[in-house]
C-alpha positions as CSV (number, residue, x, y, z in Angstrom):
1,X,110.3,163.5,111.7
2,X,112.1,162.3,108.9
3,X,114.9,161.0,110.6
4,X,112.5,159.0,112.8
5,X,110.9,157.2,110.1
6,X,114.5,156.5,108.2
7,X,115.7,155.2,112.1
8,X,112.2,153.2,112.0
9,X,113.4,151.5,108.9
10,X,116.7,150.8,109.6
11,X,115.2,148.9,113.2
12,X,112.7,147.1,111.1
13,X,115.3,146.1,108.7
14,X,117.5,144.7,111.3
15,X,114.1,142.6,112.0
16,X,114.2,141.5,108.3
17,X,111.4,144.0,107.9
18,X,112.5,146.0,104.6
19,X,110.7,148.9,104.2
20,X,110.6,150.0,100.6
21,X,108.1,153.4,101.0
22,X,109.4,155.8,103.8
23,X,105.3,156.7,104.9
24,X,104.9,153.5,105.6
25,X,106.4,153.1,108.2
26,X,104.4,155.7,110.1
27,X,101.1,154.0,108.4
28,X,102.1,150.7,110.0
29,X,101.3,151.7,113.5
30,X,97.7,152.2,112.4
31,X,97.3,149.0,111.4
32,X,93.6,147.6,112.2
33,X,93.3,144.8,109.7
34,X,96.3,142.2,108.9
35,X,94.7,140.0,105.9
36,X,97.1,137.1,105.3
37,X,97.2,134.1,103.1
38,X,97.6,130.4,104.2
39,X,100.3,128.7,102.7
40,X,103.7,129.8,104.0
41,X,102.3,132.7,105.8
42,X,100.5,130.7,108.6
43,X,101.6,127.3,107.7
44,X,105.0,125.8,107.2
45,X,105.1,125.9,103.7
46,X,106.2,122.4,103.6
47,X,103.5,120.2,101.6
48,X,103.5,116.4,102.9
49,X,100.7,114.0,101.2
50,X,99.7,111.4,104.2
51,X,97.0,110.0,103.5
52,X,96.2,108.1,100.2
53,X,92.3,106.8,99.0
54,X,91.4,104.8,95.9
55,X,88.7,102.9,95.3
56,X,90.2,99.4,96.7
57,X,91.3,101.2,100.0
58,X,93.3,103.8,102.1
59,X,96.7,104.3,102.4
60,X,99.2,106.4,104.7
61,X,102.6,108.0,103.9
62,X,105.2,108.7,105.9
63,X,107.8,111.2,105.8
64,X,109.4,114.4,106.5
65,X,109.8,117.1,104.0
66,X,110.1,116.7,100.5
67,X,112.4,113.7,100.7
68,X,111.2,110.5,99.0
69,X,108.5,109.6,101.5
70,X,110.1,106.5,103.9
71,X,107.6,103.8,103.5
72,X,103.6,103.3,102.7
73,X,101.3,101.4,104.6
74,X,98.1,99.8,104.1
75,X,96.0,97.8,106.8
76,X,99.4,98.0,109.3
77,X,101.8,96.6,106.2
78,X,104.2,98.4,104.1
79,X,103.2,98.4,100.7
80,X,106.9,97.5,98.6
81,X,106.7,99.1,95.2
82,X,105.0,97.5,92.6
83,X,102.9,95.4,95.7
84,X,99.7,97.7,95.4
85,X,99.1,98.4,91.4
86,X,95.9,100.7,92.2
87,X,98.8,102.8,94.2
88,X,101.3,102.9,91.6
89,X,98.2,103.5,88.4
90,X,97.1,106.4,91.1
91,X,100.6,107.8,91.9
92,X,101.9,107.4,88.0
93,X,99.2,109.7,87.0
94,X,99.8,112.1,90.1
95,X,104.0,112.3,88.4
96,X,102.6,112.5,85.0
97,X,100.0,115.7,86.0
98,X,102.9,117.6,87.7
99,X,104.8,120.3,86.5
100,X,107.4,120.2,89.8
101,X,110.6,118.2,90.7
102,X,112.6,117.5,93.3
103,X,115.9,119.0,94.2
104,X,117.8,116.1,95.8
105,X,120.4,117.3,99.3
106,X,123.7,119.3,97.8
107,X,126.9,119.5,99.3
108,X,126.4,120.1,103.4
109,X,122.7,121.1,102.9
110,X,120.8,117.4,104.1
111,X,117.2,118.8,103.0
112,X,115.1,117.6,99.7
113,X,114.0,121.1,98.3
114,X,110.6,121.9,96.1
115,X,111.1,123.0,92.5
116,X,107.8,124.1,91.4
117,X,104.3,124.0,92.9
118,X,105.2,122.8,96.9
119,X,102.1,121.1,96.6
120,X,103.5,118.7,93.4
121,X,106.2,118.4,94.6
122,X,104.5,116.7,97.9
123,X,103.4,114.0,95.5
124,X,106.2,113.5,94.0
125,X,107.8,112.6,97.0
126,X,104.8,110.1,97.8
127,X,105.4,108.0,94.2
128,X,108.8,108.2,95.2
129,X,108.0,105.9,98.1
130,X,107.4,103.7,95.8
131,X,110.0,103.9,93.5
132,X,108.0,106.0,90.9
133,X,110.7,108.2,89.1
134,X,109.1,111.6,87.2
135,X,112.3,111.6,84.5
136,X,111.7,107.4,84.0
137,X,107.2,107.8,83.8
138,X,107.3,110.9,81.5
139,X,110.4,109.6,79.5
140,X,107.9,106.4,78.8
141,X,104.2,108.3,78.4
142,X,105.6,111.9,77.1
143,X,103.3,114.6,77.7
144,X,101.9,116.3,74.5
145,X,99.5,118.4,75.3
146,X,98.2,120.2,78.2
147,X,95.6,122.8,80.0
148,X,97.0,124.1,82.9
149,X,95.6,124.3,86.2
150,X,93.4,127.7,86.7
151,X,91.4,129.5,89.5
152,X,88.1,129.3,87.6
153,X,88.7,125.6,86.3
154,X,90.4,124.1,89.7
155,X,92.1,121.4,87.9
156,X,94.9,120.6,85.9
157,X,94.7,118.1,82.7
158,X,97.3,116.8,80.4
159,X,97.4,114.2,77.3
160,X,99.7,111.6,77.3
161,X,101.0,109.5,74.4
162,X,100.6,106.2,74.7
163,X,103.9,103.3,73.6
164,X,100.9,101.2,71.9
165,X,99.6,104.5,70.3
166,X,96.1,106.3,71.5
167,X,96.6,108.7,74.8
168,X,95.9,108.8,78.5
169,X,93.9,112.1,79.7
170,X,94.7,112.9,83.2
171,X,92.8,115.5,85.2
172,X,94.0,116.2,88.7
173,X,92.4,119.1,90.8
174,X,89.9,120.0,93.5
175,X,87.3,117.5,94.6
176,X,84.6,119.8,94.0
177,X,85.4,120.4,90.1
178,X,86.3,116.7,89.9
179,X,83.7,114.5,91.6
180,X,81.2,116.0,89.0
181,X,78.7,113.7,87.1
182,X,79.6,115.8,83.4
183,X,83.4,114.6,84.1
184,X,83.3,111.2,85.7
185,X,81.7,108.0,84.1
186,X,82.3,106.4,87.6
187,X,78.7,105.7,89.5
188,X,77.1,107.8,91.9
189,X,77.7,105.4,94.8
190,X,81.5,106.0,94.8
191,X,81.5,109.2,94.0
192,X,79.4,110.2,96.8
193,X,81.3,108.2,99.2
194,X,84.5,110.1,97.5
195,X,82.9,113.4,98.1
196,X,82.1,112.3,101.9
197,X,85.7,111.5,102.5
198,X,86.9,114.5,100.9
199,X,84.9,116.7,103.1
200,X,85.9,115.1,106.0
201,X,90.0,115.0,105.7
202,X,89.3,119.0,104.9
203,X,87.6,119.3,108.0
204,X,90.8,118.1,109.6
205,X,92.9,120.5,107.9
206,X,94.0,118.4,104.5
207,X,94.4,120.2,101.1
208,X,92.6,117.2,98.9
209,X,93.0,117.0,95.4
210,X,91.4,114.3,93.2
211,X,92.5,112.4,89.9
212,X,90.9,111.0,87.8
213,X,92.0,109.3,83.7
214,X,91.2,107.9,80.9
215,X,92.7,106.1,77.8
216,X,91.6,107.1,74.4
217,X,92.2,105.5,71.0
218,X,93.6,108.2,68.9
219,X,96.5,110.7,69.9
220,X,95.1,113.9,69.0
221,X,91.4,113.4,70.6
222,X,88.7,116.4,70.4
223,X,89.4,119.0,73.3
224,X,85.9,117.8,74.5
225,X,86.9,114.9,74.9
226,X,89.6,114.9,77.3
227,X,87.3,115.9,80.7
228,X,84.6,114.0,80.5
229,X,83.8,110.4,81.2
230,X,86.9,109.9,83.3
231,X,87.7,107.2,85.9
232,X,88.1,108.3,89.5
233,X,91.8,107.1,90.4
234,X,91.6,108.5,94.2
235,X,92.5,111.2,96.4
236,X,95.2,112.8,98.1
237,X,95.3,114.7,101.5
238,X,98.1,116.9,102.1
239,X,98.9,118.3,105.1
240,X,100.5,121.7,105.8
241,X,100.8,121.7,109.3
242,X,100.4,125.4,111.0
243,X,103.5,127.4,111.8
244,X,104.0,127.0,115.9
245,X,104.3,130.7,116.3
246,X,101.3,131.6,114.1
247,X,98.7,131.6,117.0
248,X,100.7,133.7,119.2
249,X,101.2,135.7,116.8
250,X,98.2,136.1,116.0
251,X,97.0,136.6,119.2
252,X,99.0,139.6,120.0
253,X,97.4,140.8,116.9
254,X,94.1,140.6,118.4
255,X,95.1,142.4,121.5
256,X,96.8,144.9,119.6
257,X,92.8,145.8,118.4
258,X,94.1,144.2,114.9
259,X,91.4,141.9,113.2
260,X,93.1,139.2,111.5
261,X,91.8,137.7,108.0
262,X,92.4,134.3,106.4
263,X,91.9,134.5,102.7
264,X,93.0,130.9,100.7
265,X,92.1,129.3,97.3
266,X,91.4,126.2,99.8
267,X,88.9,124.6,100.1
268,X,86.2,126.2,103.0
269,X,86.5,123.2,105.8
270,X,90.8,123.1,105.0
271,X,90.7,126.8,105.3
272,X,88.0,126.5,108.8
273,X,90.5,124.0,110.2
274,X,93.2,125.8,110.5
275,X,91.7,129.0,111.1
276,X,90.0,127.6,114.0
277,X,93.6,125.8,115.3
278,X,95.1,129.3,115.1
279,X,92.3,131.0,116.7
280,X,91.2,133.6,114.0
281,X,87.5,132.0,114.2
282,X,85.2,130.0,116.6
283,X,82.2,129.3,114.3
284,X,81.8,128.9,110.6
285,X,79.3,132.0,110.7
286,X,82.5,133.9,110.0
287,X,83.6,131.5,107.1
288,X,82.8,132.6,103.5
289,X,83.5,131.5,99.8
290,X,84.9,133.2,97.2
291,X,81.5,131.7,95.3
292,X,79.2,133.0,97.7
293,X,80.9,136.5,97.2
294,X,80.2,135.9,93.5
295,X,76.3,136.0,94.1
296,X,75.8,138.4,96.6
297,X,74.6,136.1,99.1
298,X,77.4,136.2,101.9
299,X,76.4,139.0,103.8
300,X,78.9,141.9,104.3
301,X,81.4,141.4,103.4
302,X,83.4,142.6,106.4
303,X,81.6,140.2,108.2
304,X,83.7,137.3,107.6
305,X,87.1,136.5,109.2
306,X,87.9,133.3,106.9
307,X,87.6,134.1,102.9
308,X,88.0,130.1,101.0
309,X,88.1,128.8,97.0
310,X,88.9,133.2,96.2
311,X,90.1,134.3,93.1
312,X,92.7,137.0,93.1
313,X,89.7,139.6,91.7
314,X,87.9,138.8,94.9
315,X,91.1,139.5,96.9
316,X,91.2,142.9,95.6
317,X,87.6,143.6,96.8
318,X,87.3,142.5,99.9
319,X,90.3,144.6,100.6
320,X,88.3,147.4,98.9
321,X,85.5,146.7,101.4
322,X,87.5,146.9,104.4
323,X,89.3,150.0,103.3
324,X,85.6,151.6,103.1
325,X,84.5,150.2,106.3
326,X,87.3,152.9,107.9
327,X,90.1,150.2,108.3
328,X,93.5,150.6,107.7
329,X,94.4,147.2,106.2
330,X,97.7,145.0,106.0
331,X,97.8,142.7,103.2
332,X,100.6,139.5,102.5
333,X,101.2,138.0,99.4
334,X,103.5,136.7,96.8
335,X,102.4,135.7,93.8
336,X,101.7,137.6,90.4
337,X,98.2,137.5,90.8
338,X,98.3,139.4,94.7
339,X,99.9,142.5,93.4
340,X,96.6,144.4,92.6
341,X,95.6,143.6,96.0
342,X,99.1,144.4,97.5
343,X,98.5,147.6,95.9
344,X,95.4,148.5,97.4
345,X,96.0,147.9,100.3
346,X,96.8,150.5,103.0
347,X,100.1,148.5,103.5
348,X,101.1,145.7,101.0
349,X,103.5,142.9,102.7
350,X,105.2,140.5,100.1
351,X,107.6,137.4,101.0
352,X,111.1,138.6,100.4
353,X,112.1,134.7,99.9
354,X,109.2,132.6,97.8
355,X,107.8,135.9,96.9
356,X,107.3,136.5,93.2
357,X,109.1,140.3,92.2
358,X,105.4,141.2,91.3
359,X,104.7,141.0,94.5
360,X,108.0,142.4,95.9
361,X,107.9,145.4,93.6
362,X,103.8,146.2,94.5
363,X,104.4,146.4,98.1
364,X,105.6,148.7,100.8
365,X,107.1,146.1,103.3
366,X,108.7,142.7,102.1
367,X,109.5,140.2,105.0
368,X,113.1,138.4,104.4
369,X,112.0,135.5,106.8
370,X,108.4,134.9,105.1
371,X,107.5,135.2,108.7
372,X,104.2,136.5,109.8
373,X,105.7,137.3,113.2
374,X,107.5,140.1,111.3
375,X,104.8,142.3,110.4
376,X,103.8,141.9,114.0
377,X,107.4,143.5,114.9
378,X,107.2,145.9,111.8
379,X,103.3,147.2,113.3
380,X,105.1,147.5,117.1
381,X,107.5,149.4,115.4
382,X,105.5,152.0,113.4
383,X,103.3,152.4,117.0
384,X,106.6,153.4,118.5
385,X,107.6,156.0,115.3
386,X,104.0,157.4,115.5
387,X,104.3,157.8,119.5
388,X,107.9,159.4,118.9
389,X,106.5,161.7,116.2
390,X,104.1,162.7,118.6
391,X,106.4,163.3,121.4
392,X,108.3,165.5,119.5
393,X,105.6,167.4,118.5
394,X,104.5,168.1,121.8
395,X,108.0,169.0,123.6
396,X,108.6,171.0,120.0
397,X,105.4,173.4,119.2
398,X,104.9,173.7,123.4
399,X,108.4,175.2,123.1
400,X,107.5,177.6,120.4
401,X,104.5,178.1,122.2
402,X,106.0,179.3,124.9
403,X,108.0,181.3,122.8
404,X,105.2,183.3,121.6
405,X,103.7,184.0,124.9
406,X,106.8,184.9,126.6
407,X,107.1,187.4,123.5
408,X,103.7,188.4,124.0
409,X,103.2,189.0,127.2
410,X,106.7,190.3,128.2
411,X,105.9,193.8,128.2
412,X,102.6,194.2,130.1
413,X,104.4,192.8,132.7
414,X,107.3,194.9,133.0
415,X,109.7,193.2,130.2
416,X,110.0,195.7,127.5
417,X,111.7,193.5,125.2
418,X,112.0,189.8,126.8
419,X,114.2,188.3,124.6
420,X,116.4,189.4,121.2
421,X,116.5,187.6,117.8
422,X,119.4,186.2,118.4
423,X,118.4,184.7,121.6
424,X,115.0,183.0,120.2
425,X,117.7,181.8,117.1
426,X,119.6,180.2,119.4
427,X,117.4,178.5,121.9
428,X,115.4,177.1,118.7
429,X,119.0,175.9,117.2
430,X,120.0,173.8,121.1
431,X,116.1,172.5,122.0
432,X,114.9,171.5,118.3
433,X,118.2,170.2,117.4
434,X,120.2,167.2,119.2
435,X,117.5,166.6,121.5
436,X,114.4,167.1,118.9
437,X,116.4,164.2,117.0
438,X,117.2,161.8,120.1
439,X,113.2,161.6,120.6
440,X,112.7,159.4,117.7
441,X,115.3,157.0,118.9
442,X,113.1,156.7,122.3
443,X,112.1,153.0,123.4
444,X,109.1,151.6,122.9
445,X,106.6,152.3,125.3
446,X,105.6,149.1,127.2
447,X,102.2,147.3,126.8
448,X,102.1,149.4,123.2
449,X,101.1,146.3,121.7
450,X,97.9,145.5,124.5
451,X,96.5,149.2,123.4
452,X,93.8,149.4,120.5
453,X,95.1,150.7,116.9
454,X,94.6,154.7,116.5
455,X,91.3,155.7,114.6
456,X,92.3,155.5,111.1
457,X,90.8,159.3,111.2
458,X,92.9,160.7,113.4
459,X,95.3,163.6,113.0
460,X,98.5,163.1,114.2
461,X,98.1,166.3,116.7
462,X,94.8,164.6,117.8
463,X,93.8,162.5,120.9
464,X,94.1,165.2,123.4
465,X,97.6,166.2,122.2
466,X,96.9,170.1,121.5
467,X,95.5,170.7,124.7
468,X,98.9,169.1,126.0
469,X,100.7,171.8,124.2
470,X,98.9,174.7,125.7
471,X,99.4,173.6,128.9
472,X,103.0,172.7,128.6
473,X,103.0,175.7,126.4
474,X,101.7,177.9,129.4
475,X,103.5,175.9,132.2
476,X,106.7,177.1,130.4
477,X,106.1,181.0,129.8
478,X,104.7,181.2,133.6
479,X,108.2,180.3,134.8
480,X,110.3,182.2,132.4
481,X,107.8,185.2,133.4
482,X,107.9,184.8,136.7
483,X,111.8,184.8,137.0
484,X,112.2,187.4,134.8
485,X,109.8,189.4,136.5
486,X,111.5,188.5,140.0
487,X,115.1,189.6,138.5
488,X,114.1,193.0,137.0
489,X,112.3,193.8,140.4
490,X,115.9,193.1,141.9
491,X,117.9,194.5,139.6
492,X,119.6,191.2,137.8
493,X,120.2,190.9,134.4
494,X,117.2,189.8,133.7
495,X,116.7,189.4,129.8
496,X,119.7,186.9,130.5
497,X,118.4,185.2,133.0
498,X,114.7,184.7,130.8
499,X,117.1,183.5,127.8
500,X,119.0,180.7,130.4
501,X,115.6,179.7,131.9
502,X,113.5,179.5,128.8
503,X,116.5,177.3,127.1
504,X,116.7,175.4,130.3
505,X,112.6,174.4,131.0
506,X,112.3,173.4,127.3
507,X,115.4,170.9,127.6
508,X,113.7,169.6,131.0
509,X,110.5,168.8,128.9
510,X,112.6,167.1,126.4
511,X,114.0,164.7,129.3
512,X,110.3,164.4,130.9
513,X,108.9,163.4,127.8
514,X,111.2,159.8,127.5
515,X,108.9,156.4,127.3
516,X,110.5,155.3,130.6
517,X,112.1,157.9,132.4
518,X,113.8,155.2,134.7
519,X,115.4,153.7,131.3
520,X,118.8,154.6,130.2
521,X,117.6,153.0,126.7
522,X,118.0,156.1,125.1
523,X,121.2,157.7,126.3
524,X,121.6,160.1,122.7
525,X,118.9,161.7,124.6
526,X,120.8,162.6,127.9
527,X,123.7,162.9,125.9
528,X,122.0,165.9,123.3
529,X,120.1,167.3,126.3
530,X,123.6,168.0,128.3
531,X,125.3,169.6,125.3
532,X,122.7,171.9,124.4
533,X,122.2,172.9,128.2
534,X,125.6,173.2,127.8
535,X,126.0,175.6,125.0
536,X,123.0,177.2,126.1
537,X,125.3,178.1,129.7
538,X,128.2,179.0,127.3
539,X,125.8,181.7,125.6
540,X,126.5,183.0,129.4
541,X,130.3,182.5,129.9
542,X,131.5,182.8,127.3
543,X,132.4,186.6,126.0
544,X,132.3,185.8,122.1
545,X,129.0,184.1,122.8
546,X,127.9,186.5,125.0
547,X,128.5,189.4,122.2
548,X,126.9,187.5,119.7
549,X,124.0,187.1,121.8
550,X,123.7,190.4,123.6
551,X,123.6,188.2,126.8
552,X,125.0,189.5,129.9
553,X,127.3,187.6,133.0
554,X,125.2,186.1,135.9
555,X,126.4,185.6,139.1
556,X,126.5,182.0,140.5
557,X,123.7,181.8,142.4
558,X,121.7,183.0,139.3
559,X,123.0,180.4,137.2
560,X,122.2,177.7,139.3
561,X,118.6,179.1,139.5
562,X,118.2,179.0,135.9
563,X,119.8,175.6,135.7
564,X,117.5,174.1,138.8
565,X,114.5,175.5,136.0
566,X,115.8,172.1,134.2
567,X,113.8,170.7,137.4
568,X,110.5,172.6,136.7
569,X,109.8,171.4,133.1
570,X,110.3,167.8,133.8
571,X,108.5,167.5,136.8
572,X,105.6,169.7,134.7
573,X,105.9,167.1,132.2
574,X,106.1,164.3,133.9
575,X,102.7,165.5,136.0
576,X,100.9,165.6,132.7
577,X,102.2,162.4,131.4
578,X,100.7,160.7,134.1
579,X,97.4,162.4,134.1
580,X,97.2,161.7,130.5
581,X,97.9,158.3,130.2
582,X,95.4,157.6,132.8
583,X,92.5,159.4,131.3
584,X,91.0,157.0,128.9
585,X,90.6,157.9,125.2
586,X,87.3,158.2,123.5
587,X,88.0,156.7,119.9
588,X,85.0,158.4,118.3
589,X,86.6,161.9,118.6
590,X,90.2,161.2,119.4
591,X,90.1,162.9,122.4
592,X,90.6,161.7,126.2
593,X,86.9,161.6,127.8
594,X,88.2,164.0,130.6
């Protein structure tokens, strides 16, 4: 079993999957819940501020990327720099409260990279549509003191010196800690109408920020000072489109019986927006906020699928909640503050590339490709490890089961002493061996991924499984006994023949027991099966074996009728494969309903 989870994590690895704790790779397969963030995970990643308000009128930007955005338009004309001052006051300010740059195109690589914040960095790129350089503004208005931008504050001010002496406070965060009365000294007219507007571009799926400034007359101004009575400048909507293969990923998810979360620091109609272009909700009934969690007032909180405006404390308990609800719950991060969560979680996925090594180092799976698509891989494979572990369970303790009876019952019927130690050595060493090992390389089954999640509850040997071992357990001894039986009555060697049929059935069960018995996906499996059937014909033949072994020659005719008992255990098996997979399993107690 532990070669089948190290060969689990050397397939997920070649899927960019690293596994970093051997158990979970089995735990993966039980995956019910797959809570993810938004940014990078189900989105692109790549920030691009297109849409541009201030209090004289709208603008739009166009681009691609981080590259300095190709032109601005206003009313169906480009704006040239320098032509719209509200734009370049608004877009100054937007440089000056930034703490990102921009990585121009080196050597053969042609694309503008983020250092920093992706979401500065996207407004960098708009100023530098209009010819706005960070190094030139902050070289001219140098930035002397600062508080930065925080999940209970949601904004980001810094104090600027002034060339004719005083400073310039600039505040740049979320609309809703912005647009307030005890901050602005703009009238209640435009900040409603900014408030509207703000709602609506994050009901189409825009990350808005607002700024706001003001000019003081001395340098080192009372902390007090610096956030309130401020001048709205205008808002930003930035767009992070959805990842194309997000929805279908997501959507195997679902049929896979795996509830997928959305938990953001957006804001709740950005975060809605995409969750409903994805498809993880229909209704904002499923929608919470991390400040309705705070009072109590959201319901359970498993009942949401969409978690908005969350602190990383919150993260950590809704995780907790699902976990007590009797889910087994994925969680992706990568920043400092998702490692608690990361930890808690059943399994903890970090981003191998934007990843912080907080995150890397708190988790059990990190993704090389940032790609949510590639837990999806990682959860198919742990379903197949768990199915192969099970497998091998049953081909393995109906073996020794049969064992045991054989030894058991062997001598009311006739067979004083069925089989030696050395025989029972032997057939453990060829059937547990190669062929016990080649299991957990099997295929995965197909439609694996359109079946519901295991119970978090159940045992591994659960789900009908030890009743499957009886039987097989029982189909086994009844024809080892009944051709030893046959060849004592005739005077064969019979304890021979018992050892060469008991060998034989088990390695049949081994070949019935492949996901797809019409594949030749696994051929280390035909391969082990026909050198231990053939070292189990040499304990026959050959006379060293045959001393070792206290076996005895057969005649022809009686080795092919205890190799044609190759036939009998994987027709047995096959039989019950069938019956089982088509008896429908009753998730409450593990067990198939019939």
């Amino acid at each position: 079993m532990t070669l089948s989870l190290a060969l689990g994590a050397r397939r997920m690895a070649a899927r960019h999957a690293i596994v970093r704790r051997l158990p979970a790779v089995e735990t993966l397969g039980s995956v019910t819940v797959l809570a993810s963030d938004k940014t990078g995970t189900l989105t692109e990643g790549r920030m691009l501020a297109e849409r541009l308000w201030t209090p004289t009128g709208r603008a739009t930007v166009t681009g691609s990327g981080y590259a300095p955005a190709d032109r601005l338009e206003r009313a169906g004309s480009t704006v040239s720099p320098g032509g719209a001052p509200d734009l370049v006051v608004f877009l100054e300010a937007a440089v000056l409260c930034n703490d990102a740059a921009l990585q121009p195109p080196d050597g053969g690589d042609a694309v503008w990279h983020a250092l920093g914040d992706p979401t500065e960095a996207a407004l960098l790129a708009a100023a530098a549509g209009l010819g706005l350089d960070k190094s030139t503004i902050d070289h001219r208005l140098p930035r002397i003191q600062e508080v930065p931008f925080d999940r209970r504050r949601k904004r980001m001010t810094t104090i600027h010196r002034l060339p004719a002496g005083g400073s310039r406070v600039i505040c740049k965060g979320a609309p809703e800690a912005v647009l307030r009365p005890e901050v602005l000294s703009t009238g209640a007219a435009l900040r409603e109408s900014a408030v509207a507007l703000a709602d609506e571009w994050a009901a189409e799926g825009y990350r808005v920020l607002a700024i706001a400034s003001a000019d003081l007359p001395e340098q080192d101004a009372p902390r007090e000072r610096w956030e309130s009575q401020l001048s709205l400048l205008g808002l930003i909507g930035i767009l992070d489109p959805p990842r194309e293969a997000s929805r279908a990923t997501l959507a195997t998810c679902r049929a896979a019986g795996i509830t997928p979360l959305l938990i953001t620091g957006d804001h709740p109609l950005t975060a809605t927006a995409i969750a409903r272009r994805l498809g993880i909700v229909a209704d904002t009934d499923q929608v919470t906020t991390g400040e309705r969690l705070r009072e109590g007032n959201g319901g359970p909180m498993t009942g949401s699928r969409v978690y908005a405006r969350t602190s990383p404390e919150q993260k950590l308990d809704i995780i907790r909640a699902w976990h007590a609800a009797g889910h087994v719950v994925a969680m992706t991060g990568d920043g400092v503050n998702d490692g608690p969560a990361l930890r808690q979680a059943d399994i903890g996925v970090a981003m191998g590339r934007r990843g912080t090594e907080v995150a890397r180092q708190a988790a059990d799976l990190v993704l090389a490709d940032d790609n949510l698509a590639t837990v999806v891989s990682a959860v198919e494979e742990g379903r197949r490890i768990y199915a192969n572990v099970r497998r091998y369970l049953l081909y393995a303790l109906a073996g020794g089961t049969a064992e045991i009876l054989v030894m058991l019952i062997g001598p009311f019927m006739g067979l004083a002493l069925p089989l030696l130690p050395a025989q029972i050595l032997w057939i453990n060493l060829l059937t547990h061996g190669l062929p016990g090992v080649a299991l957990g390389a099997e295929p995965v089954e197909s439609g694996i991924m359109r079946r519901p999640a295991r119970p978090p509850e159940q045992s591994v040997l659960g789900a009908g499984l030890w009743p499957r071992i009886l039987a097989m357990g029982a189909v086994v001894t009844v024809g080892t006994l009944a051709v030893g039986v046959w060849a004592q009555q005739t005077g064969r060697p019979w304890q021979s023949l018992v050892f060469l049929v008991l060998g034989a059935t088990q390695l049949g069960v081994a070949l019935g027991s492949r996901s797809r018995p019409r594949s030749l996906a696994n051929p280390f499996l035909l391969a082990a099966v026909a050198a231990a059937l053939a070292l189990q014909v040499a304990g026959i033949l050959l006379p060293p074996l045959r001393s070792l072994l206290g076996t005895a020659p057969l005649a022809w005719p009686d080795l092919a009728l205890g190799l044609a008992s190759v036939c009998w255990g994987y027709l047995a098996m096959r039989v019950q494969s069938r019956y089982f997979r088509a008896a429908p399993v009753d998730r409450r107690g593990g067990r198939p309903s019939r």
